[in-house]
C-alpha positions in Angstrom: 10.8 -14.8 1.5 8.9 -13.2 4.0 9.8 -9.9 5.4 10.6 -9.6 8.9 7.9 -8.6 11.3 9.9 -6.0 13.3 10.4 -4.1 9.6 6.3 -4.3 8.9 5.9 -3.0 11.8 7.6 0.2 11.4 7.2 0.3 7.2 4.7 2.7 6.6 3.5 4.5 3.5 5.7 7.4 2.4 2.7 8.9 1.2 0.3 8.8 3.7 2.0 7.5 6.5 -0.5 4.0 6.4 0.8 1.0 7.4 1.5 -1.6 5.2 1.2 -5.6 5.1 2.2 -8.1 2.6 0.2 -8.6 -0.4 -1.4 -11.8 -0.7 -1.0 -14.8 -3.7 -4.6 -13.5 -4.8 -3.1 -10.1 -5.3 0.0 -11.0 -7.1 -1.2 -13.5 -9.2 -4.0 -10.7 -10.4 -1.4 -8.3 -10.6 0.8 -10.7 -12.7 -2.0 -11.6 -14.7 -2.2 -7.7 -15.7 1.3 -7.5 -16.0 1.8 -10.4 -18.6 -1.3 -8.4 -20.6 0.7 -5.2 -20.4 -1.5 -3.1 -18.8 0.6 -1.9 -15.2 2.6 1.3 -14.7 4.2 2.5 -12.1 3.3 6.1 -10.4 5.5 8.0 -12.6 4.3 6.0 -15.6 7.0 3.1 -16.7 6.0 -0.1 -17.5 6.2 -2.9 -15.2 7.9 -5.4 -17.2 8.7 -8.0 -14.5 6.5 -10.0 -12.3 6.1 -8.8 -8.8 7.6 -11.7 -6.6 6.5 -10.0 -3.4 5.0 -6.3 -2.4 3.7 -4.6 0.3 0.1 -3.8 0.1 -1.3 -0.2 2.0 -3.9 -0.8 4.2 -6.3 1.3 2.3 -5.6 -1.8 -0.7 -5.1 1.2 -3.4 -1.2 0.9 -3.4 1.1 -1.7 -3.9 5.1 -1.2 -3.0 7.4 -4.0 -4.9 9.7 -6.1 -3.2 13.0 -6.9 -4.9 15.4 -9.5 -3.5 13.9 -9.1 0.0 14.0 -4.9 0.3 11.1 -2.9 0.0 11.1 -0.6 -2.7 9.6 2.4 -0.7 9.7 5.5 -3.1 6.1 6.9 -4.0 7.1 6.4 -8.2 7.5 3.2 -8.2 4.5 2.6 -6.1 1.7 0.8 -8.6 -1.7 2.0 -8.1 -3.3 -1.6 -7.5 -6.7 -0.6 -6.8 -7.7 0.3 -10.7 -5.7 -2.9 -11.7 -7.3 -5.0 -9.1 -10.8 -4.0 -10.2 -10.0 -4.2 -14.1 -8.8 -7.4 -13.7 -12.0 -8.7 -11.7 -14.2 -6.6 -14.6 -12.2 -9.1 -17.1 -13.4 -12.2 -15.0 -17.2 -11.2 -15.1 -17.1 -9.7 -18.3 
């Protein structure tokens, strides 16, 4: 279920204060994909054991904030570091 535009709008990374947008299908199902191979932790370093049904993507494309049931999940340790996943998971494509 998308999230409401007026909430995007104001959502911004507690980290660096950029603004966020919903991650695409490309990006989840890559995420996923790493997820089912075990290879995603969060910030402070737990597993991601579920897949993520929705997240919201920073605008520099390095950080991904979950999504559960419709409410951002907005605390920097729970925040998965997408880039290195993103780019491990294309290395695995090509290689």
């Amino acid at each position: 279920m998308p999230l409401d535009q007026e909430l995007l709008d104001i959502l911004v990374c507690p980290e660096t204060r950029e603004p966020l947008a919903e991650a695409d299908a490309d990006v989840l199902d890559r995420l996923n994909a790493a997820i089912e191979d075990g290879g995603v932790r969060t910030r402070d370093g737990k597993a991601v054991m579920s897949p993520v049904v929705e997240g919201l993507l920073r605008k520099d494309g390095r950080v991904l904030y979950p999504v559960r049931e419709g409410i951002p999940i907005m605390l920097i340790d729970e925040a998965i570091e997408i880039s290195e996943v993103l780019a491990d998971s294309l290395r695995g494509r090509t290689g």
